[in-house]
N, C-alpha and C positions, 0 to 999 in steps of 0.2 A: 512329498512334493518334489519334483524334479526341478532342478534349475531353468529352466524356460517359466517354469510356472511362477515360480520365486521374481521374475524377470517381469514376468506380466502383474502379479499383484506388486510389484513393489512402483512399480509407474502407474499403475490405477491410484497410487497416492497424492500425484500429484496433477494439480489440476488448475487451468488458467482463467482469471479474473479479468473477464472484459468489461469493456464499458457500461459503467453503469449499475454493475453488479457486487456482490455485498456475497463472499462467503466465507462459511466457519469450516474450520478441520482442526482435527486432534491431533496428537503425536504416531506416529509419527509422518504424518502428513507432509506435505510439502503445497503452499501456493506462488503461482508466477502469473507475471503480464507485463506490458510494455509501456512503457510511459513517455508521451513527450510533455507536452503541455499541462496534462492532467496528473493530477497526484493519487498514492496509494498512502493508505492510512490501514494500516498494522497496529491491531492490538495481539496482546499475547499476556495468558495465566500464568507466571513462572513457577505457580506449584502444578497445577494441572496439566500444562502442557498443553492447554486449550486457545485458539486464538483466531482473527479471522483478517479477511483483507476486503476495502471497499476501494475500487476504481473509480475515481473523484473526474466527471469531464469539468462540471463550471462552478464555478463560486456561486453562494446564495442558497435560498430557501428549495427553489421549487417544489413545495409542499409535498407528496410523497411519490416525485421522482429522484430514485434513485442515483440521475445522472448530476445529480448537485450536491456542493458540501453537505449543508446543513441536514438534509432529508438521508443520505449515507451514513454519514459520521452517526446521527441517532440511531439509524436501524442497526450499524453495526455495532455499538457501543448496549443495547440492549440485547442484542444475541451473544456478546458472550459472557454479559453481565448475568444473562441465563447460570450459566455453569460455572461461574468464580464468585464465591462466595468464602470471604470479602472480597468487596471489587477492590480493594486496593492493592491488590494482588496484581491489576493489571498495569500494564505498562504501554507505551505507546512507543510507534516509529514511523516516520512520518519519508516520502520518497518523492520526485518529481517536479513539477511545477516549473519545466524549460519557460524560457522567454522564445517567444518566436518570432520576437523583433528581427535576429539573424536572417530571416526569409526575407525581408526588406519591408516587412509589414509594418506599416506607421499608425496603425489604427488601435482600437481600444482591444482589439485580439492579442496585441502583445504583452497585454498586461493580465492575460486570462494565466498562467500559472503563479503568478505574484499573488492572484486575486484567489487560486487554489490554497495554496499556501497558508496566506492568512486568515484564511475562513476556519480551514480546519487546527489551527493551530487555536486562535479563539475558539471552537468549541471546545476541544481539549481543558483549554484552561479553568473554559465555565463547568465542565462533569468533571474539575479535577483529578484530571488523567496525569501521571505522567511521562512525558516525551523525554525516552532515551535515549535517542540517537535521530537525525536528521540528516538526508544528503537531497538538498531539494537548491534548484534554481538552475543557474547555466544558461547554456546552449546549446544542449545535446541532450540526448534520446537517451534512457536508461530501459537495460532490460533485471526485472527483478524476480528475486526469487526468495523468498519468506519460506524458512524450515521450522516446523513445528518442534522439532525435536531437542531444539534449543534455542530459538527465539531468533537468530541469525537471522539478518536480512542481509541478502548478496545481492549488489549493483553493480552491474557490468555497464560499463561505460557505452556510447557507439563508437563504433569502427572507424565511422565515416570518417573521424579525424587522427588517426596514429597518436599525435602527441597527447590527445586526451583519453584515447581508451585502455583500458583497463579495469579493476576489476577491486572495489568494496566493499569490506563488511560492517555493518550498523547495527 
């Protein structure tokens, strides 16, 4: 294998979680996506190496759209409950949920990451899961990136503000 090829399969590992969406990868995989309002909900097998990410837009049920807590958090907590056995193996990490009050939105939309937030944190508690690490709220835009390889979650802060950006691990 020539280093360009090495170059191509090693970014075919890594792959971005949009809205809405719910995926699993192995080690030594890598997943990212970008969050403002909406939170990522990171599970990971610390023996297997196994773990996935669900892109959370709203708080609540919506039966089996993926674009809401409750309907995410279960699909994804049953796909990697597939390959971790015991589930207690897993572990959780939880990322996002800005306030977009800062927009100047006085409406029930700025409590739509607060409402991310605690949705998924109450499901966690009820499939006794547990949450290792958290960097959720603010007022800025995180971009994330979930390594399989060791469970790391990297939160890059936005730019938009100097004094607040840089760069987390969870």
């Amino acid at each position: 294998m020539t280093v360009l090829d090495q170059e191509i399969a090693d970014s075919a590992r890594e792959r971005y979680v949009g809205i809405g969406q719910v995926l699993t990868e192995e080690s030594p995989g890598r997943l990212n996506t970008i969050l403002g309002s909406c939170v990522a909900l990171m599970l990971y097998d610390t023996e297997t190496r196994f773990g996935g990410m669900a892109h959370i837009l709203l708080p609540g049920k919506g039966n089996e759209n993926l674009k809401y807590a409750d309907a995410a958090c279960s699909h994804l907590v049953s796909e990697v409950r597939k390959r971790s056995v015991p589930s207690s193996r897993i572990i959780a990490k939880i990322a996002g949920g800005a306030s977009t009050k800062y927009r100047g939105d006085s409406s029930l939309i700025g409590d739509i990451g607060k409402g991310n937030i605690l949705g998924v944190i109450t499901f966690l508690m009820n499939e006794d899961i547990s949450i290792e690490g958290m960097h959720t709220g603010g007022h800025f835009e995180r971009k994330i990136l979930f390594d399989l390889e060791n469970g790391d979650v990297i939160v890059s802060l936005s730019i938009k503000d100097p004094m607040k950006a840089g760069v987390r691990v969870i």
